[in-house]
C-alpha positions as CSV (number, residue, x, y, z in Angstrom):
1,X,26.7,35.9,-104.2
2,X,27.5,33.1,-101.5
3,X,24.3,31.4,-100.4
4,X,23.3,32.3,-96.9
5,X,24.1,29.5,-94.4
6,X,21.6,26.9,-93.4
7,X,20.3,26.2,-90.4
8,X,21.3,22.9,-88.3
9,X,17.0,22.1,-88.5
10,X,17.3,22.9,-92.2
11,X,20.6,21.4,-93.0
12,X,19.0,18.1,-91.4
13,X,15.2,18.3,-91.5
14,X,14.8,18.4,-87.9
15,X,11.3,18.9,-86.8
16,X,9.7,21.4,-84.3
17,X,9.6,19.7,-81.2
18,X,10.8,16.4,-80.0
19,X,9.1,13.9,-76.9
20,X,12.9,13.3,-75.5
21,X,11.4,11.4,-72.3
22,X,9.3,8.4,-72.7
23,X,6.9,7.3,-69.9
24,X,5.5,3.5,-70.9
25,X,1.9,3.5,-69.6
26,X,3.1,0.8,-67.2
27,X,5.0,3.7,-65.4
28,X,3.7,5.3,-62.4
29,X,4.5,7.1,-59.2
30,X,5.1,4.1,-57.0
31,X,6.2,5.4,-53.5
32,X,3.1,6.8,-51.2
33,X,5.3,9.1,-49.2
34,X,6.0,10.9,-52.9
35,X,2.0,10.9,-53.2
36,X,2.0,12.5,-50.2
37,X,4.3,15.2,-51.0
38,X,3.1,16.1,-54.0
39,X,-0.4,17.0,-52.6
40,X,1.4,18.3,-49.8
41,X,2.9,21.0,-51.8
42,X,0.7,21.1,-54.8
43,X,3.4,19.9,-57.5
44,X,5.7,17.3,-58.4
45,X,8.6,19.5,-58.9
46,X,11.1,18.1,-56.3
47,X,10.8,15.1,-58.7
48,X,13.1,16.7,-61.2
49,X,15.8,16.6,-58.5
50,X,16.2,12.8,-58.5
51,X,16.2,13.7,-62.3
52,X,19.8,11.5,-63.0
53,X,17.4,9.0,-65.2
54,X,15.2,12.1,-67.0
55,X,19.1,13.2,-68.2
56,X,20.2,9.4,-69.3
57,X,16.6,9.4,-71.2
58,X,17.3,12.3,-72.6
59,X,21.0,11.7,-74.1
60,X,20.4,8.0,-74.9
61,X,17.0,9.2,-77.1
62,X,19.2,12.0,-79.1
63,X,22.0,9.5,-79.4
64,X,19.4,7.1,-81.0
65,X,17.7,10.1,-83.2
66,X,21.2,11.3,-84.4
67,X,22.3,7.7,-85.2
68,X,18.9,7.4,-87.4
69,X,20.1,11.0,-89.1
70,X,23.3,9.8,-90.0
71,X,22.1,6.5,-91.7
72,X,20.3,9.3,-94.0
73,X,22.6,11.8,-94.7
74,X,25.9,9.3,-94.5
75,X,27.9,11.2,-92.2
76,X,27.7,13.9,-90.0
77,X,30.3,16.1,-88.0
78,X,31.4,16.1,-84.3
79,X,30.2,20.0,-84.5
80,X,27.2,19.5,-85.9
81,X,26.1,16.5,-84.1
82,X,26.8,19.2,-80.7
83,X,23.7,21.6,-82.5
84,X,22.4,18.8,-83.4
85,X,22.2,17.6,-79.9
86,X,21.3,21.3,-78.6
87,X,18.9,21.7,-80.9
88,X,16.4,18.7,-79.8
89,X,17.3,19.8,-75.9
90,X,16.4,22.9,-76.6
91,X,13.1,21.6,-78.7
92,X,12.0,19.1,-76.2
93,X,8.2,18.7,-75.3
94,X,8.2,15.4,-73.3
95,X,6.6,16.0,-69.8
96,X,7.3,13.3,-68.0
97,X,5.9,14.3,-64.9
98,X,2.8,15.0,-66.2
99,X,2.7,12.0,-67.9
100,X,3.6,9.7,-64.5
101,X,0.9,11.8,-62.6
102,X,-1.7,10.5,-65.4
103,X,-0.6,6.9,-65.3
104,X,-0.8,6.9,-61.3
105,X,-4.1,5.5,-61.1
106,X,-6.7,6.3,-58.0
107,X,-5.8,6.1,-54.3
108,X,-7.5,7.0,-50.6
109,X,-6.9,10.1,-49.6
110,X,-8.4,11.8,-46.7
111,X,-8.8,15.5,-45.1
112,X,-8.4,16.4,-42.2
113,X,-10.9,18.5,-40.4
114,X,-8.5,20.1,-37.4
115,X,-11.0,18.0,-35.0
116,X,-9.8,15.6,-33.1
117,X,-12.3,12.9,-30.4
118,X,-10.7,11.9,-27.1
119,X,-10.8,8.7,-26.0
120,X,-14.1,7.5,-25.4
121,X,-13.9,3.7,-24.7
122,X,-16.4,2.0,-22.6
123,X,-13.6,0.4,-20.4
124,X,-12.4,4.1,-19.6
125,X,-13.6,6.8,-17.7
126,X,-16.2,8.5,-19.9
127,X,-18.8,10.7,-18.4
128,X,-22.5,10.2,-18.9
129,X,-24.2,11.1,-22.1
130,X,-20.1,11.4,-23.0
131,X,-20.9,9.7,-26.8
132,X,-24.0,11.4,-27.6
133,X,-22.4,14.8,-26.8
134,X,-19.5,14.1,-29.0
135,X,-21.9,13.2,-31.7
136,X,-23.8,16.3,-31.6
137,X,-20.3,18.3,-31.4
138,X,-19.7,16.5,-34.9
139,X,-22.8,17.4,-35.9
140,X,-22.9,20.9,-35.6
141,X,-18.9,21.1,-36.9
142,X,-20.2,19.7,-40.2
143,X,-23.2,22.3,-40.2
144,X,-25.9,20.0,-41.2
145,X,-29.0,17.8,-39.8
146,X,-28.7,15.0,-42.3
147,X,-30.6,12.0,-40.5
148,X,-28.5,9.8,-42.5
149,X,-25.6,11.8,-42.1
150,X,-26.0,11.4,-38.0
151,X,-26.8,7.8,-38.1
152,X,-23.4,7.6,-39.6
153,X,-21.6,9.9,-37.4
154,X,-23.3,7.8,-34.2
155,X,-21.6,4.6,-36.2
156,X,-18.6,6.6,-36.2
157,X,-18.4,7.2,-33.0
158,X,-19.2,3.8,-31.2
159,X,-17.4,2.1,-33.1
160,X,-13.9,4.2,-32.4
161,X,-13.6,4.3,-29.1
162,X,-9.9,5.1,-28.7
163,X,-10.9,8.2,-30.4
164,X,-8.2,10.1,-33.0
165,X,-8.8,12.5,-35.6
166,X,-11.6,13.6,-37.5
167,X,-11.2,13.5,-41.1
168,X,-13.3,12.5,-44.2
169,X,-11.5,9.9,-46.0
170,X,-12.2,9.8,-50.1
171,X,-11.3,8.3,-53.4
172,X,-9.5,10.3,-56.2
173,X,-7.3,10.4,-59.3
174,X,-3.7,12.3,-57.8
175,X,-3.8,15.4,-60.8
176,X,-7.0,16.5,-59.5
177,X,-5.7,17.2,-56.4
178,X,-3.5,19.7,-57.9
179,X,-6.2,22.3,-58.3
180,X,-6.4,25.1,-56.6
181,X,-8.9,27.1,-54.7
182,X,-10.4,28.5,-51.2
183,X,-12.5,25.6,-51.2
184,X,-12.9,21.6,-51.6
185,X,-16.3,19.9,-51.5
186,X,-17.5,16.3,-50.5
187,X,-19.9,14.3,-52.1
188,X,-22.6,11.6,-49.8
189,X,-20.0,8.3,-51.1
190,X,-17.2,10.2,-49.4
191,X,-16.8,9.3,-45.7
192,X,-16.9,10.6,-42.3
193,X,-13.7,8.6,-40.4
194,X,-12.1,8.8,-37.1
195,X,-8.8,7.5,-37.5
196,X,-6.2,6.7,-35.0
197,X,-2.7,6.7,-37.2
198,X,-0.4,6.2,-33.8
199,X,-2.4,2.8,-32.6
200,X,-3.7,1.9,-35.2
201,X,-7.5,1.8,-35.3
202,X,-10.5,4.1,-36.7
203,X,-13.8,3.7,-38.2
204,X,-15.6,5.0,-41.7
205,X,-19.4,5.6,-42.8
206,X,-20.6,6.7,-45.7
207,X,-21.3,10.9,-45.4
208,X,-24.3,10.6,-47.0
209,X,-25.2,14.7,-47.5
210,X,-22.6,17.1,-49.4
211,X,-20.3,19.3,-47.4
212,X,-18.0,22.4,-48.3
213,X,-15.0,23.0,-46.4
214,X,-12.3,25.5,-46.3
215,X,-9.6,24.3,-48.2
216,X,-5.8,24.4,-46.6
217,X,-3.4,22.4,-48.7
218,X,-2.1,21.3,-44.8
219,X,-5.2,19.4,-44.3
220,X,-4.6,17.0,-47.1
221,X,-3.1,14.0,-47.5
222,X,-2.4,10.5,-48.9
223,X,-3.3,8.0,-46.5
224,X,-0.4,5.1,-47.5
225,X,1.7,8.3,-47.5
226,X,1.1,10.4,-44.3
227,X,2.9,9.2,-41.1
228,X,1.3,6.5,-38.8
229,X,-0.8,3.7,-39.8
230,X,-3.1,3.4,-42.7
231,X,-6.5,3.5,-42.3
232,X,-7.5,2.2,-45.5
233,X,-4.3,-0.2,-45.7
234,X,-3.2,-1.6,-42.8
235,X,-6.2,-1.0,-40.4
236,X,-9.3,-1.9,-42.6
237,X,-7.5,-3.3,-45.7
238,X,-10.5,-1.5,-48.0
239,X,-10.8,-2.2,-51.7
240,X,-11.5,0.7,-54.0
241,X,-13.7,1.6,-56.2
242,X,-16.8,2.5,-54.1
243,X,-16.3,5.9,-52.4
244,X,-16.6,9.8,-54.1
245,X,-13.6,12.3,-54.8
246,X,-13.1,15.5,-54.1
247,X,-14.0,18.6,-55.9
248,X,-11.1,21.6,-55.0
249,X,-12.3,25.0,-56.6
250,X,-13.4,28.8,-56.0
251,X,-16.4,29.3,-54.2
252,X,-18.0,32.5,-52.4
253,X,-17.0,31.9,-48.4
254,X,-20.4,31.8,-46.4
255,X,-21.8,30.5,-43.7
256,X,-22.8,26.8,-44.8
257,X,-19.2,26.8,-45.8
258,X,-17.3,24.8,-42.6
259,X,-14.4,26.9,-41.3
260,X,-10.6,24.9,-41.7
261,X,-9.1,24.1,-38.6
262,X,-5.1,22.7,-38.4
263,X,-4.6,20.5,-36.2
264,X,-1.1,21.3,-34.7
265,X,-0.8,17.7,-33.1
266,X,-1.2,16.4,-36.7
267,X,1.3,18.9,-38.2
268,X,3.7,18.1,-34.9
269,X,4.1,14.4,-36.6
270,X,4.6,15.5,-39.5
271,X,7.4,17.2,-39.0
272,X,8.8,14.0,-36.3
273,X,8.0,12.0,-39.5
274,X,10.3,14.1,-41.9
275,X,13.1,13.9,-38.8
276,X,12.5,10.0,-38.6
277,X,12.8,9.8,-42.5
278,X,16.4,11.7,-42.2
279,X,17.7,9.5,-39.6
280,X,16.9,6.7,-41.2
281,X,18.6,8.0,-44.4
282,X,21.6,8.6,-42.5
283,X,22.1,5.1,-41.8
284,X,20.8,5.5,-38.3
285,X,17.0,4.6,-36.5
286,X,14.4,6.1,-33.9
287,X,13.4,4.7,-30.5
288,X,9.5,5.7,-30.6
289,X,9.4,5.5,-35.0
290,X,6.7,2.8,-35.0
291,X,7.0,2.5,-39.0
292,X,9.2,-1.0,-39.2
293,X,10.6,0.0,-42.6
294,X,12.8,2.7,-41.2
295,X,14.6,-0.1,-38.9
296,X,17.3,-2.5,-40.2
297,X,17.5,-5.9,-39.0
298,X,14.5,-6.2,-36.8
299,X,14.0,-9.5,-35.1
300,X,11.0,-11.4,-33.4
301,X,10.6,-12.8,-29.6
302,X,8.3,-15.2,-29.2
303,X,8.7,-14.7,-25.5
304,X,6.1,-12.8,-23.0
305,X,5.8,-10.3,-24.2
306,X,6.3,-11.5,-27.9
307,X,7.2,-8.9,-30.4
308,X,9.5,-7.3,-33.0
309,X,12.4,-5.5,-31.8
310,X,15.1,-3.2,-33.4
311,X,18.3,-4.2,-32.0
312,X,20.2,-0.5,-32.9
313,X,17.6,1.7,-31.2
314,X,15.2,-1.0,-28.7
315,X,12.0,0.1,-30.0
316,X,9.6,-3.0,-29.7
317,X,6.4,-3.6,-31.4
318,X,4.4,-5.8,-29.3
319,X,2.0,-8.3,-31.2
């Protein structure tokens, strides 16, 4: 009786599972704008698409592992080594992905509340009483009478006169962001932030009360990722380390529960960013694309009035 035919993981000992993809723990999502995306959508899947260096990691480590086989069992076939080679794609456990996500360490994210403050500057035309009624407005949006909580908002409020949109800007690892749920809940180090991502200006306080608010994946973003300027970057410059994160989860909807709003003027420049982003990657620029990156061979004047200019599309940045 002929002895039944082995298996390739028999005939060579393979094991159950093999980590085909290796993340170093110095490896990390890099680019904001894929930070931003990813919370934008939930997951990190489009990743996979730029995946030419997942497949190089994946034939150079089976090449390797094969090589390591053959010093053991002297020589092996060309039709083997193509199980062989099946075999460990087929039996591969490495999530990479995952693994970049975890090594990404904490960032500034922010929400946005779908509320935005007009213009309020001293030098313009405001109406009497114009600031304390915008502060009350806030007030009863967030549905609390937090002392502390107003004091901030007042801050807030003088302190960002050009207006922009109200958001609460916080701290937080990027996997926890990928939870789901009808709800996503503030702590008092989170803050209360009017930011102005076209000019470039804003101002932060500390919350200082807990707040649960409708959650809409829409509303969320990374703040060196979203289009415009960055509030915590390039406006304030902030360290971290010193504000709350987020909690996303399931909660019963009620009436302490603040209603999302989407704020179609925020969503509007979203969707000019993504068309600035595909100009640029089509070798071309935008007049009106105030981020400099997305212009090639910009150039400054230091004539009235000195600034940058783009000498494909004449956008100028004045200083």
């Amino acid at each position: 009786m002929k002895n039944p035919k082995k298996s390739i993981k028999e005939k060579y000992d393979l094991d159950d599972s093999y980590e085909l993809i290796y993340i170093d723990y110095n490896d990390y999502i890099e680019n904001a704008k894929d930070v931003e995306r990813i919370v934008q959508e939930g997951n990190a899947n489009f990743m996979w698409e730029d995946g030419d260096w997942f497949l190089e990691n994946i034939w150079e480590s089976i090449t390797y592992l094969i090589d390591e086989l053959e010093k053991k069992y002297n020589e092996i076939s060309d039709e083997d080594r193509e199980e062989i080679r099946e075999y460990m794609e087929e039996h591969d456990s490495s999530d990479p992905i995952k693994q970049l996500l975890k090594n990404t360490s904490s960032g500034y994210f922010y929400y946005s509340l779908g509320f935005e403050i007009e213009n309020h500057d001293g030098h313009c035309c405001c109406e009497k009483d114009c600031e304390e009624n915008i502060i009350n407005e806030i007030m009863k949006f967030l549905k609390t009478n937090d002392t502390k909580t107003r004091e901030s908002v007042k801050h807030v409020v003088l302190n960002a006169g050009y207006g922009g949109d109200l958001v609460i800007l916080f701290e937080d690892e990027i996997e926890y962001l990928l939870n789901n749920g009808n709800t996503i809940e503030f702590g008092p180090k989170c803050e209360i932030c009017i930011m102005d991502r076209i000019q470039g200006s804003g101002h932060s306080e500390p919350l200082n009360t807990d707040i649960i608010v409708e959650f809409d994946r829409k509303n969320l973003h990374c703040d060196e990722g979203a289009p415009g300027y960055s509030f915590t970057g390039e406006v304030c410059g902030l360290t971290k380390g010193f504000m709350d994160g987020c909690s996303i989860g399931n909660s019963e909807l009620n009436k302490n529960i603040i209603k999302a709003k989407i704020n179609e003027d925020e969503q509007n420049r979203l969707e000019k960013d993504k068309e600035y982003e595909k100009t640029y990657k089509e070798g071309k620029c935008t007049r009106g694309d105030i981020n400099m990156s997305r212009h090639r061979d910009t150039y400054y004047k230091n004539e009235y009035p000195c600034g940058t200019h783009c000498p494909h599309c004449g956008h100028f940045w004045i200083d």
